[in-house]
PDB file of N, CA, C and O in Angstrom:
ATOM      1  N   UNK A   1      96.431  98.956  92.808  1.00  0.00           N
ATOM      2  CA  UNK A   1      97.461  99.290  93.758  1.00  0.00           C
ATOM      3  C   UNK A   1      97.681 100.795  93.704  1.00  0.00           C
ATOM      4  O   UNK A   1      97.821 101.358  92.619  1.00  0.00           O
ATOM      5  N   UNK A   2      97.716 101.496  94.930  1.00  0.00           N
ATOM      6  CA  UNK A   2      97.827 102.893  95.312  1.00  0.00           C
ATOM      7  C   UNK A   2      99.451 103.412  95.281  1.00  0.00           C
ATOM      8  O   UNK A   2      99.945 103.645  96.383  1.00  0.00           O
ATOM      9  N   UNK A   3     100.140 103.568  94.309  1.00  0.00           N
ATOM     10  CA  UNK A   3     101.805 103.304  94.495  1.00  0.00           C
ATOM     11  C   UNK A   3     102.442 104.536  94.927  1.00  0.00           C
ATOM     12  O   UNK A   3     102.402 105.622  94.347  1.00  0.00           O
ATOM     13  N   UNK A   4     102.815 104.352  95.608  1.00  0.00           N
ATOM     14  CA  UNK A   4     103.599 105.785  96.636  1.00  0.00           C
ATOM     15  C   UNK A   4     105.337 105.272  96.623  1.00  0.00           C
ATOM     16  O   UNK A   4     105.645 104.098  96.827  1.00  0.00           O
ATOM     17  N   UNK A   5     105.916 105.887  96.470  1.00  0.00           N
ATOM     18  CA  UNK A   5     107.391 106.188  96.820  1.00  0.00           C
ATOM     19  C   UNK A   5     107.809 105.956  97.971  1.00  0.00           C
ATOM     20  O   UNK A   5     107.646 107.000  98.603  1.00  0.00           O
ATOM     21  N   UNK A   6     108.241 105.215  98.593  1.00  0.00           N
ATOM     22  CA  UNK A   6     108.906 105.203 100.338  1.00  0.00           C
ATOM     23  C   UNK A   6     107.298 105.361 101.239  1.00  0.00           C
ATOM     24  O   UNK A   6     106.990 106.156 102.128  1.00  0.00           O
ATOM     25  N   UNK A   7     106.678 104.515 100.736  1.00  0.00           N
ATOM     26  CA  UNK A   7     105.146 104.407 101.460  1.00  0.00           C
ATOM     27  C   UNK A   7     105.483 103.846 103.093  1.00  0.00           C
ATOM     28  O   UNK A   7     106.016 102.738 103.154  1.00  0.00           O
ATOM     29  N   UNK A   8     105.312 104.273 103.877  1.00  0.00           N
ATOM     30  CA  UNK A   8     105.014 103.454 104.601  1.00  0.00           C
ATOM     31  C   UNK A   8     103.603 102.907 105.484  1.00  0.00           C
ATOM     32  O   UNK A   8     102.676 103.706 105.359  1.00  0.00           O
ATOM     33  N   UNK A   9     103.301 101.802 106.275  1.00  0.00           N
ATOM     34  CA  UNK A   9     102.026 101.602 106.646  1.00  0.00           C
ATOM     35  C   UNK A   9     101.045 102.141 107.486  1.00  0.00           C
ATOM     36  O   UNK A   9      99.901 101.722 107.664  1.00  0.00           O
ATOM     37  N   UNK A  10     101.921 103.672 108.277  1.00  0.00           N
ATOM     38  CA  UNK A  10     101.258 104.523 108.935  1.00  0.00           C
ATOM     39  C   UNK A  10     100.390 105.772 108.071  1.00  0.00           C
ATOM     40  O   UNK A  10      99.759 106.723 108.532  1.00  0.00           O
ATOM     41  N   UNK A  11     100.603 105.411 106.791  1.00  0.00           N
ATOM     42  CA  UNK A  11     100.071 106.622 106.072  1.00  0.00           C
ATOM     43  C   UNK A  11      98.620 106.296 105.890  1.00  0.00           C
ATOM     44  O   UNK A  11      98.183 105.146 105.859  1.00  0.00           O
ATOM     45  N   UNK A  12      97.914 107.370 105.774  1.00  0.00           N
ATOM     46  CA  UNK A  12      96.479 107.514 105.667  1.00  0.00           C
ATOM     47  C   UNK A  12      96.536 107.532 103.945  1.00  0.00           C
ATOM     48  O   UNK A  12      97.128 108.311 103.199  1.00  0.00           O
ATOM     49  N   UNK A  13      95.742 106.445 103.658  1.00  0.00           N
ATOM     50  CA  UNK A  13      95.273 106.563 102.024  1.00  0.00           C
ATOM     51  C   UNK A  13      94.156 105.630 102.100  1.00  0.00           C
ATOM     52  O   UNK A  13      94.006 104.500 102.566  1.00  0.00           O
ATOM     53  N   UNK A  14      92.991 106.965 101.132  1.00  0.00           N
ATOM     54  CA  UNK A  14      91.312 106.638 100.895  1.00  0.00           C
ATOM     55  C   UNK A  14      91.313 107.024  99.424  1.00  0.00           C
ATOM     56  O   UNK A  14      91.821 107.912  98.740  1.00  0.00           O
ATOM     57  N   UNK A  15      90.170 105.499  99.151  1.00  0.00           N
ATOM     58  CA  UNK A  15      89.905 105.739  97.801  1.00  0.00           C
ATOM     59  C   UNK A  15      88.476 105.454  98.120  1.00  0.00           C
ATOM     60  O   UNK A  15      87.860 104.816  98.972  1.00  0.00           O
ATOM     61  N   UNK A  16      88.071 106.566  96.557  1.00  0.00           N
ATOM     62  CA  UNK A  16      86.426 106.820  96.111  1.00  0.00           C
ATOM     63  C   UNK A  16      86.185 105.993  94.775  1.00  0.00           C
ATOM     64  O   UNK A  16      87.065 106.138  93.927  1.00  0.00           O
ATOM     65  N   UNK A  17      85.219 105.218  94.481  1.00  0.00           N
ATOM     66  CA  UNK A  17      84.749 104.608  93.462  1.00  0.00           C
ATOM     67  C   UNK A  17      83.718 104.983  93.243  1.00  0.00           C
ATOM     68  O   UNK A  17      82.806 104.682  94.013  1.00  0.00           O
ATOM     69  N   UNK A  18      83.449 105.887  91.962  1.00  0.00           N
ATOM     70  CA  UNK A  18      82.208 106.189  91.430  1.00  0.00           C
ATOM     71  C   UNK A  18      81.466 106.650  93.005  1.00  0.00           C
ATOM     72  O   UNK A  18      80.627 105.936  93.553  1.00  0.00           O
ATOM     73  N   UNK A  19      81.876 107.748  93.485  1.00  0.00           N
ATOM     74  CA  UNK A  19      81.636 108.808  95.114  1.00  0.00           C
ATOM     75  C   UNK A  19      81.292 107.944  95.914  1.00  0.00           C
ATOM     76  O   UNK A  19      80.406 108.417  96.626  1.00  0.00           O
ATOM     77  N   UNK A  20      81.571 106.704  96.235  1.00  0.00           N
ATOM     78  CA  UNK A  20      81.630 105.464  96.833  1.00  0.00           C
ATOM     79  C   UNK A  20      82.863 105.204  97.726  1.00  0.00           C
ATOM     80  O   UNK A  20      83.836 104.919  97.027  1.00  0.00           O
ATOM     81  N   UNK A  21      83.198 105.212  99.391  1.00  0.00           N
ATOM     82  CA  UNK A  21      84.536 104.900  99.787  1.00  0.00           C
ATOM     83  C   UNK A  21      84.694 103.054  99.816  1.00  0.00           C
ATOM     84  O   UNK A  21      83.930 102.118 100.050  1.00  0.00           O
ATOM     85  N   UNK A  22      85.714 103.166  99.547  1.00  0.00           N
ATOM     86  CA  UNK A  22      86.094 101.375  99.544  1.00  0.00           C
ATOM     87  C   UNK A  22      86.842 101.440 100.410  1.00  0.00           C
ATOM     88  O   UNK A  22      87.194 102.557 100.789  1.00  0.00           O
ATOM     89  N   UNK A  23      87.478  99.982 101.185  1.00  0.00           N
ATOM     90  CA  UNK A  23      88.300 100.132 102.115  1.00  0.00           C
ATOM     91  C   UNK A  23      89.647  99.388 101.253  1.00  0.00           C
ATOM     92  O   UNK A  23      89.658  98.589 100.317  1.00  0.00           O
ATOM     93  N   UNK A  24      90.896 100.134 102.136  1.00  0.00           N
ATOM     94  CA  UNK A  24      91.749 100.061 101.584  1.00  0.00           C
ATOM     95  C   UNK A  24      92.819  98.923 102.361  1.00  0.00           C
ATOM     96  O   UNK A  24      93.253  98.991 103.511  1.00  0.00           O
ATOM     97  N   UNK A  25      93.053  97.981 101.437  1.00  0.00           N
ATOM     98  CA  UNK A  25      94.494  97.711 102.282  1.00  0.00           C
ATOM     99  C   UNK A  25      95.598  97.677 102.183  1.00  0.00           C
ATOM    100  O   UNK A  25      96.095  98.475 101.389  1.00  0.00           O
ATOM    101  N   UNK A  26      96.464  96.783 102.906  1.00  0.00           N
ATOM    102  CA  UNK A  26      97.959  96.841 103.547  1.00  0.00           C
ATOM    103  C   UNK A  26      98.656  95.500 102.994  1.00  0.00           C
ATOM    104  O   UNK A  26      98.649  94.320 103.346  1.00  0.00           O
ATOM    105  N   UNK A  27      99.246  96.225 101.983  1.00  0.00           N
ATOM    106  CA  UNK A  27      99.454  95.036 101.676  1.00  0.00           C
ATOM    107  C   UNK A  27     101.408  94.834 102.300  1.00  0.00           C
ATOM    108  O   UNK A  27     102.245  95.708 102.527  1.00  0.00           O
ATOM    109  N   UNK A  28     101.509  93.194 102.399  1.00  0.00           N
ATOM    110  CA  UNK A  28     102.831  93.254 103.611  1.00  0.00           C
ATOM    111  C   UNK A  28     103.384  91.683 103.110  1.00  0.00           C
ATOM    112  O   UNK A  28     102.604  90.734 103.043  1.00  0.00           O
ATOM    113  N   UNK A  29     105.263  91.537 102.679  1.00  0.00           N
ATOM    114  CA  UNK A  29     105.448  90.261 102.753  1.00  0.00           C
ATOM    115  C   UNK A  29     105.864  89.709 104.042  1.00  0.00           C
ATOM    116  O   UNK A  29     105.623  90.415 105.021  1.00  0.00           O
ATOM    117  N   UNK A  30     106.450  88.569 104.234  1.00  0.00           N
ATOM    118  CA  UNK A  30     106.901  87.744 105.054  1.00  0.00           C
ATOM    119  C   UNK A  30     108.093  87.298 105.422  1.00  0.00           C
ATOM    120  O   UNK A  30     108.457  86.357 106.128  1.00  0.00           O
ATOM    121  N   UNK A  31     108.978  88.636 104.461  1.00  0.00           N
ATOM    122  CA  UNK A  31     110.564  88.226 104.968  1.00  0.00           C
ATOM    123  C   UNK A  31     110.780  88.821 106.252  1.00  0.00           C
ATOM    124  O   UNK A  31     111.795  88.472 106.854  1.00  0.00           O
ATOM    125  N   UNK A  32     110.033  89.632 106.766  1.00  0.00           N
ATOM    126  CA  UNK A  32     110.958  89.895 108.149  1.00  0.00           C
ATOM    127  C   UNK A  32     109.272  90.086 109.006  1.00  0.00           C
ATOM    128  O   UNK A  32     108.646  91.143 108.930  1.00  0.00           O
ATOM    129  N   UNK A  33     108.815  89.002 109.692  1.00  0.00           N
ATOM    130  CA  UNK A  33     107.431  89.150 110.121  1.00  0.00           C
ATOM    131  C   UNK A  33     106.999  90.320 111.091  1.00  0.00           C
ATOM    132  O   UNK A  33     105.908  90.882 111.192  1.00  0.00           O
ATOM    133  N   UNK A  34     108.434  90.560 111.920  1.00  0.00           N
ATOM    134  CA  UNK A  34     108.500  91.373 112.972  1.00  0.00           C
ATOM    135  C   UNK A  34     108.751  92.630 113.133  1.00  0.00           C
ATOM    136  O   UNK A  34     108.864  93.163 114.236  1.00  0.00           O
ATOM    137  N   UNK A  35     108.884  93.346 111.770  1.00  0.00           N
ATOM    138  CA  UNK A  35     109.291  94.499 111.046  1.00  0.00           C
ATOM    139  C   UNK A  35     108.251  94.876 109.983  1.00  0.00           C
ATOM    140  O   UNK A  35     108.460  94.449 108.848  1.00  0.00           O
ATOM    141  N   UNK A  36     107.457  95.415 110.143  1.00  0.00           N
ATOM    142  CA  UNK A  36     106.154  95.681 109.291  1.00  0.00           C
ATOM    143  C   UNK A  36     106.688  97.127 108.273  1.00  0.00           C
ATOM    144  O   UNK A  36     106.498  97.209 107.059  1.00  0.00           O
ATOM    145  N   UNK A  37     107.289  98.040 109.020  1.00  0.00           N
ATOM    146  CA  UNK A  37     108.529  98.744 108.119  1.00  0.00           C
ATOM    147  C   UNK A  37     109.209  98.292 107.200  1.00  0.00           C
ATOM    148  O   UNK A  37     109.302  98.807 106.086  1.00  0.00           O
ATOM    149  N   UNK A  38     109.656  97.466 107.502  1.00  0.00           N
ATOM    150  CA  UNK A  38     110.558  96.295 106.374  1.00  0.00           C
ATOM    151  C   UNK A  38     109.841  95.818 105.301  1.00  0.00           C
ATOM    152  O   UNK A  38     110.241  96.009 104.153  1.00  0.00           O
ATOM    153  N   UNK A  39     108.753  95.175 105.563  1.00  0.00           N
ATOM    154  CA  UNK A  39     108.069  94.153 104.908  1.00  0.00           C
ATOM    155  C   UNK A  39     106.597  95.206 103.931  1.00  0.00           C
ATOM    156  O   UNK A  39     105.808  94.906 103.035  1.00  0.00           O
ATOM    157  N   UNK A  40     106.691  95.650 104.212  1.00  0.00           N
ATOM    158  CA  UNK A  40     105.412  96.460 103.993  1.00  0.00           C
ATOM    159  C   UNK A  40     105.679  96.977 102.479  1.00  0.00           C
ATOM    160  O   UNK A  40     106.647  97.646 102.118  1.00  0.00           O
ATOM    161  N   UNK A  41     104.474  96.462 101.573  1.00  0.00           N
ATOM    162  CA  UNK A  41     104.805  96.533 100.070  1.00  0.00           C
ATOM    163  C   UNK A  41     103.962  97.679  99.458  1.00  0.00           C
ATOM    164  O   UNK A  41     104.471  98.222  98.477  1.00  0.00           O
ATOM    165  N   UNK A  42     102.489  98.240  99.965  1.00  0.00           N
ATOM    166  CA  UNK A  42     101.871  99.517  99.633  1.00  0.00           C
ATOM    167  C   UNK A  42      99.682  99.506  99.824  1.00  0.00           C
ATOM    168  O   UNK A  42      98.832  99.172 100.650  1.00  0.00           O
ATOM    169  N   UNK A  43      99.722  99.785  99.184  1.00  0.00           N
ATOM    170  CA  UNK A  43      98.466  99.762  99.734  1.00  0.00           C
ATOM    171  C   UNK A  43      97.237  99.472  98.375  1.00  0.00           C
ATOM    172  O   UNK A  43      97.471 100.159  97.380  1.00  0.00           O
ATOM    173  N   UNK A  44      96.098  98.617  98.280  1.00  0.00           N
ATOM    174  CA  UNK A  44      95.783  97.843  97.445  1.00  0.00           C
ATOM    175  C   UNK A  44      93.851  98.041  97.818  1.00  0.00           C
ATOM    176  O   UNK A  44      93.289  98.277  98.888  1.00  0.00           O
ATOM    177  N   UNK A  45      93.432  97.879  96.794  1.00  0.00           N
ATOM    178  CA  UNK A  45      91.941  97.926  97.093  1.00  0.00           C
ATOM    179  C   UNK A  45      91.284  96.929  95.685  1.00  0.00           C
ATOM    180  O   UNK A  45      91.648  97.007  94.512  1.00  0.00           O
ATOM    181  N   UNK A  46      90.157  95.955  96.313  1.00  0.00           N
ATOM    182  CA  UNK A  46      90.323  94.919  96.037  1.00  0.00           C
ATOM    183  C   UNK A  46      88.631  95.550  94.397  1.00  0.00           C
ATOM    184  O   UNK A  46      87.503  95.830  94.804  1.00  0.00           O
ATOM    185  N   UNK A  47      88.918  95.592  93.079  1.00  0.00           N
ATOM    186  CA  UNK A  47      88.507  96.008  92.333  1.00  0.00           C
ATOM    187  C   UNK A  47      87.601  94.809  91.350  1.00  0.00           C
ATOM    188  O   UNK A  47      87.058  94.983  90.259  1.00  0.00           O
ATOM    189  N   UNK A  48      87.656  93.979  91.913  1.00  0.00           N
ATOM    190  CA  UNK A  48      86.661  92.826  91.232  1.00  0.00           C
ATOM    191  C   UNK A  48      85.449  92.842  90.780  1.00  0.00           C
ATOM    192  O   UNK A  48      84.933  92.518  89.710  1.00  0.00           O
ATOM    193  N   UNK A  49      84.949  93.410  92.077  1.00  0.00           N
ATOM    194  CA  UNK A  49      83.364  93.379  91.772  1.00  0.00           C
ATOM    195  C   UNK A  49      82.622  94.411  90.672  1.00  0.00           C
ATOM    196  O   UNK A  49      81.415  94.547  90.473  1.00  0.00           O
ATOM    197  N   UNK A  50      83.651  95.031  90.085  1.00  0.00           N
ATOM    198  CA  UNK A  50      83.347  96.118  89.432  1.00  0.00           C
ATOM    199  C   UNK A  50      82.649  95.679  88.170  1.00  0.00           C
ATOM    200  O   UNK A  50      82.620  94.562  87.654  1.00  0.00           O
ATOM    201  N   UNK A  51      82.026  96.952  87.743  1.00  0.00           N
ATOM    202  CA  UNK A  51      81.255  95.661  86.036  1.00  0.00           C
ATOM    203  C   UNK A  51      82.339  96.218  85.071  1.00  0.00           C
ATOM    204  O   UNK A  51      82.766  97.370  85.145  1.00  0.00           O
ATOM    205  N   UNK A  52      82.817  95.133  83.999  1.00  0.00           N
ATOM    206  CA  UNK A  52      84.112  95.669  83.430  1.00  0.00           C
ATOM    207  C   UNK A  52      83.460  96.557  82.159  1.00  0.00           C
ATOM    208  O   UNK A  52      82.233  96.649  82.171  1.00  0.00           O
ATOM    209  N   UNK A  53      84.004  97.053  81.334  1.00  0.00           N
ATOM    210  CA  UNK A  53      83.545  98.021  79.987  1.00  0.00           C
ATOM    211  C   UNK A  53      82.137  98.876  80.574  1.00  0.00           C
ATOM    212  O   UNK A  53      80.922  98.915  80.380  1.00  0.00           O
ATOM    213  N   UNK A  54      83.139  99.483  81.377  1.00  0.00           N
ATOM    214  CA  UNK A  54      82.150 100.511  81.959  1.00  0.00           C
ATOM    215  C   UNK A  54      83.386 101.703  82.444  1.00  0.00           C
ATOM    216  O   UNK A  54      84.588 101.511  82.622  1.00  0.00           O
ATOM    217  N   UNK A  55      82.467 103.163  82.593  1.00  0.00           N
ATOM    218  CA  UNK A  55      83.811 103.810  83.006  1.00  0.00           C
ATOM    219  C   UNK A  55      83.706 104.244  84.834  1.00  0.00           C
ATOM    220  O   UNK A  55      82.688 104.416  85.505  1.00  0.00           O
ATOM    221  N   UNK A  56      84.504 104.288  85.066  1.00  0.00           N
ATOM    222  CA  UNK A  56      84.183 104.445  86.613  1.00  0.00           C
ATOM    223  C   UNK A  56      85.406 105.801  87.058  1.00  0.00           C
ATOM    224  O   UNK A  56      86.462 106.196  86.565  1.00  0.00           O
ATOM    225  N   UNK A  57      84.609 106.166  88.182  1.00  0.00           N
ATOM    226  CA  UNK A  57      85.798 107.642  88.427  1.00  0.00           C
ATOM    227  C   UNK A  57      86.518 107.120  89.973  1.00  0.00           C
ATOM    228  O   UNK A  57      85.916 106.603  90.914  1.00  0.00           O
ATOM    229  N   UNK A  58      87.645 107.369  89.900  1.00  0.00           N
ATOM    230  CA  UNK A  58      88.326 107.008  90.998  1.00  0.00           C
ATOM    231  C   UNK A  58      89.159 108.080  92.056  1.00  0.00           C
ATOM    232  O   UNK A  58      90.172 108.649  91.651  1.00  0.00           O
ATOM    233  N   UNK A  59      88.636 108.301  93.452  1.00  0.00           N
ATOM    234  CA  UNK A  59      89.470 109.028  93.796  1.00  0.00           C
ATOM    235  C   UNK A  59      90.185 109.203  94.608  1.00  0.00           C
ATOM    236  O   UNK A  59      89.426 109.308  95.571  1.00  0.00           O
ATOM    237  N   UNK A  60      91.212 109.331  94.993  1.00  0.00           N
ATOM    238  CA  UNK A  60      92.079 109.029  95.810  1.00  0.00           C
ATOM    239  C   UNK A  60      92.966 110.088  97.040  1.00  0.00           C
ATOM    240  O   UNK A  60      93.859 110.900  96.798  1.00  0.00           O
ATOM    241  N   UNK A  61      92.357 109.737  98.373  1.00  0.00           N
ATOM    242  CA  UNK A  61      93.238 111.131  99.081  1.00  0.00           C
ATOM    243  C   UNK A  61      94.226 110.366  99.718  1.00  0.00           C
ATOM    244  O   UNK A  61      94.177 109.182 100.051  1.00  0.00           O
ATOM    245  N   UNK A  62      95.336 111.376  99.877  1.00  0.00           N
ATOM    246  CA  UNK A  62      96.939 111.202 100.243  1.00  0.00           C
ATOM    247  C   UNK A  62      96.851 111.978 101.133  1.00  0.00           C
ATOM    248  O   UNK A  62      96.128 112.971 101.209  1.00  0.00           O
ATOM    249  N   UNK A  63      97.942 111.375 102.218  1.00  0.00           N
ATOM    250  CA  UNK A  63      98.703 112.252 103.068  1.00  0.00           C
ATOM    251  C   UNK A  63      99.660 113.005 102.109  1.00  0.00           C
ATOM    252  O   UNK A  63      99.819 112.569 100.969  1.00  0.00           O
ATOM    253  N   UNK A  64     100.446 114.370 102.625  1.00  0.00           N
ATOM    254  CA  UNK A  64     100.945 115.227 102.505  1.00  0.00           C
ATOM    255  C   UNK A  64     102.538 114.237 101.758  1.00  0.00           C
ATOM    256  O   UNK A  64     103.321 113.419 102.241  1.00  0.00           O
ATOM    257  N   UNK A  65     102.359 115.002 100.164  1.00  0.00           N
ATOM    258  CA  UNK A  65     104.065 114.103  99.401  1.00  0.00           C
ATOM    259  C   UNK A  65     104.831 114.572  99.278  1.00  0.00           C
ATOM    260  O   UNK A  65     104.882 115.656  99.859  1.00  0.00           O
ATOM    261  N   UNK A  66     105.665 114.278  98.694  1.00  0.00           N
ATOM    262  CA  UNK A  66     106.880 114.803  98.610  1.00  0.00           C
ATOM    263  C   UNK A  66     106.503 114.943  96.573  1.00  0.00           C
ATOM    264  O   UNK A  66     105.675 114.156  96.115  1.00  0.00           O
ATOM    265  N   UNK A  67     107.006 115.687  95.872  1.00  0.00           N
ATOM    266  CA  UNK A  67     107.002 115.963  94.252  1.00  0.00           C
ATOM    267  C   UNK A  67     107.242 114.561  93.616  1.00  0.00           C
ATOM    268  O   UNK A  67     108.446 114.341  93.488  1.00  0.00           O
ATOM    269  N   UNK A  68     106.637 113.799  93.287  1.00  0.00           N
ATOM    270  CA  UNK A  68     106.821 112.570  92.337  1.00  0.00           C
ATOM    271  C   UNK A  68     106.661 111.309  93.120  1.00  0.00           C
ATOM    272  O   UNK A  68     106.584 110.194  92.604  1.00  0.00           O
ATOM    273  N   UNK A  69     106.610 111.585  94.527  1.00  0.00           N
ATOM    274  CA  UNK A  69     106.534 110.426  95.308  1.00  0.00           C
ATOM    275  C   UNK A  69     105.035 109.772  94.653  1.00  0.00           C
ATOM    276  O   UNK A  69     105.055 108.704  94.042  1.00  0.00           O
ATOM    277  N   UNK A  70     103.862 110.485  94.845  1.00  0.00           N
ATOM    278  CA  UNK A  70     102.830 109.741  94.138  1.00  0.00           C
ATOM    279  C   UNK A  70     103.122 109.101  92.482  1.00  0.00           C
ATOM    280  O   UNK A  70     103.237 109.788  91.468  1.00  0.00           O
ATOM    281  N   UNK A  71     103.185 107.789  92.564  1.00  0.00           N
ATOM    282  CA  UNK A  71     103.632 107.010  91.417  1.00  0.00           C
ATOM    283  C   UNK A  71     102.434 106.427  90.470  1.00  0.00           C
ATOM    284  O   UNK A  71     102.706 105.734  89.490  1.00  0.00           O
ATOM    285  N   UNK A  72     101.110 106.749  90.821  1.00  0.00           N
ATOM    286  CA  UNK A  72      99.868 106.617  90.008  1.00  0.00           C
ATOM    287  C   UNK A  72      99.213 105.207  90.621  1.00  0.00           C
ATOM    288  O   UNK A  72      99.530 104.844  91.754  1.00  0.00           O
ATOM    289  N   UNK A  73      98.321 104.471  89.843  1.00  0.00           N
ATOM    290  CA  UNK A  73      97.240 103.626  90.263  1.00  0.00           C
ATOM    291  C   UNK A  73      97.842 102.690  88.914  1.00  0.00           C
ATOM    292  O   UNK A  73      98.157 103.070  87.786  1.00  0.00           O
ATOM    293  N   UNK A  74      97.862 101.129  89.614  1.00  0.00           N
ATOM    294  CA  UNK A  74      97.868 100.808  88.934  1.00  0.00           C
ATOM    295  C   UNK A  74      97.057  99.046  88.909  1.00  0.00           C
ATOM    296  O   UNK A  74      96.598  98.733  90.007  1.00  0.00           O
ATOM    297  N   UNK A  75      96.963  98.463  88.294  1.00  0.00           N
ATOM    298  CA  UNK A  75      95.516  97.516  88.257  1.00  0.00           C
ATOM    299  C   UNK A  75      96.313  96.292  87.422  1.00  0.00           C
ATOM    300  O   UNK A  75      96.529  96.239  86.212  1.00  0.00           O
ATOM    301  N   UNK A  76      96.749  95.136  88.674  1.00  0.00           N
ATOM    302  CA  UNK A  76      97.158  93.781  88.151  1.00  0.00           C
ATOM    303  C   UNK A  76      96.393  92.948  87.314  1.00  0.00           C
ATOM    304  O   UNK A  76      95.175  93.035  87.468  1.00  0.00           O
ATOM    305  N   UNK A  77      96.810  92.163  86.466  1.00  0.00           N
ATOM    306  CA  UNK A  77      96.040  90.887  85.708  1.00  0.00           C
ATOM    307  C   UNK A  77      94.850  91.544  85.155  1.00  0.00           C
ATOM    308  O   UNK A  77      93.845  90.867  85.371  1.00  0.00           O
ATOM    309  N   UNK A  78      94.687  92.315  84.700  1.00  0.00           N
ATOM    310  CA  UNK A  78      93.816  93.201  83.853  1.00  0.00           C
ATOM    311  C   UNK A  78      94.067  93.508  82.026  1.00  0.00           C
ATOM    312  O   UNK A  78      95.290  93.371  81.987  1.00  0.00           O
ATOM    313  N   UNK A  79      93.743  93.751  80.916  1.00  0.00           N
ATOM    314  CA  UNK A  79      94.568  94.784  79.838  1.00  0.00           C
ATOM    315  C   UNK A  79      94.806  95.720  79.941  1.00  0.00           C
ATOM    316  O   UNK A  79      94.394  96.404  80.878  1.00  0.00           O
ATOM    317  N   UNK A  80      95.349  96.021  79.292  1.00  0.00           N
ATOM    318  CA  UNK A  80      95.946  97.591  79.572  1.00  0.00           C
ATOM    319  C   UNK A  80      95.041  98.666  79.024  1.00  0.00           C
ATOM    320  O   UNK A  80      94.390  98.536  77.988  1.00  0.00           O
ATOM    321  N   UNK A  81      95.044  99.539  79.651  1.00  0.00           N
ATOM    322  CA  UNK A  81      94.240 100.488  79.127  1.00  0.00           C
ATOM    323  C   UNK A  81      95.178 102.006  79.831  1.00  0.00           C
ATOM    324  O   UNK A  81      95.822 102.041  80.879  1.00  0.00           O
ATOM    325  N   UNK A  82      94.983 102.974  78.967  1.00  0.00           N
ATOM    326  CA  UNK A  82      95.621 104.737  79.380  1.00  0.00           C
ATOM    327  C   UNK A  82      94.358 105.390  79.739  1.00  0.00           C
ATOM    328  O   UNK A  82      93.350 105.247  79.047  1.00  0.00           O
ATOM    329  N   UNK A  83      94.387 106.099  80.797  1.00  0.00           N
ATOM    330  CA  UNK A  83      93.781 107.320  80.489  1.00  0.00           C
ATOM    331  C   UNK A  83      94.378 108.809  80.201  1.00  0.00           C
ATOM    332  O   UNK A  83      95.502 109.090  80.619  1.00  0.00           O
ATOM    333  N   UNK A  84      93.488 109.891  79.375  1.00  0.00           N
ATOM    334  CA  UNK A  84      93.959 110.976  79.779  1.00  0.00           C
ATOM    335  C   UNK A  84      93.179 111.757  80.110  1.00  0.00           C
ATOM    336  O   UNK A  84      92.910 112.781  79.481  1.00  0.00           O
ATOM    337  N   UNK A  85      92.544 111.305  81.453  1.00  0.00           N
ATOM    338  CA  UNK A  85      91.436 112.448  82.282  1.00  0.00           C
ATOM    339  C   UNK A  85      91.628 112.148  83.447  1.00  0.00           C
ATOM    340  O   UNK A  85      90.846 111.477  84.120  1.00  0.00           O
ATOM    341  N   UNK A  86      93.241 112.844  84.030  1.00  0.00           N
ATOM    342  CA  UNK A  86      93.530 112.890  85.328  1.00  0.00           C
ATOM    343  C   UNK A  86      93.110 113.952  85.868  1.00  0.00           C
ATOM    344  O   UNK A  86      93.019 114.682  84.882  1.00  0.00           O
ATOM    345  N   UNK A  87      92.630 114.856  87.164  1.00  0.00           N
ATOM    346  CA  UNK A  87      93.058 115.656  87.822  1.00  0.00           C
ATOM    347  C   UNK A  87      93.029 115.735  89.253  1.00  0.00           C
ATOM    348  O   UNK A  87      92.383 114.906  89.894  1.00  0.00           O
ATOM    349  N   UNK A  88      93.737 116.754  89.871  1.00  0.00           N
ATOM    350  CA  UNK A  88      94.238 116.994  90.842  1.00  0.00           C
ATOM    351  C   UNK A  88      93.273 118.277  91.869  1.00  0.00           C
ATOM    352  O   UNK A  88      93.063 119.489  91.924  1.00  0.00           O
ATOM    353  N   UNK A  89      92.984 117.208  92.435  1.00  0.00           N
ATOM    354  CA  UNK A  89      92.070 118.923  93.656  1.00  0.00           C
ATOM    355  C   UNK A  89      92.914 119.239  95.008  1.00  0.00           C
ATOM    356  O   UNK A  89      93.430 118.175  95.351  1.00  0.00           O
ATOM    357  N   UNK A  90      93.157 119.966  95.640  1.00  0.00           N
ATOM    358  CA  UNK A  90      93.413 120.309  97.071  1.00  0.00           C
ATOM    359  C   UNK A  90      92.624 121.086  97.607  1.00  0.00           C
ATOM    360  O   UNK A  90      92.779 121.409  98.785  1.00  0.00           O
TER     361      UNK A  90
END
């Protein structure tokens, strides 16, 4: 999951896997069907097929944020694992 701050579903967000683009989606609940503003939970790219105990580089472009709004990457039903080999290009 791509976690943004006050995301909403008009924003442009692309991710790179190992210089590879994946497609990204939208992810959205069902309390208000008719309000995609409302309902709209962030944006998700589906990481399965990957081979696990392997390292892979991930990269990710954003529309234009606000300071802290980008809230990092984060990867459901998985172990946990840290990294510390982030960086940042513009």
């Amino acid at each position: 999951m791509v976690n943004i701050a006050n995301a909403n579903p008009r924003m442009e967000v692309a991710v790179r896997i190992d210089g590879k683009p994946v497609e990204v989606g939208k992810a959205f609940n069902d309390i208000y069907p008719n309000a995609p503003d409302h309902t709209f939970m962030g944006f998700y790219v589906d990481v399965s097929n990957l081979k696990p105990d392997s390292r892979h580089t991930v990269g990710v472009g954003l529309p234009k944020l606000e300071p802290g709004q980008f809230q990092g990457l984060y990867f459901d039903n998985v172990e946990t694992e840290y990294t510390g080999a982030v960086s940042s290009s513009t």
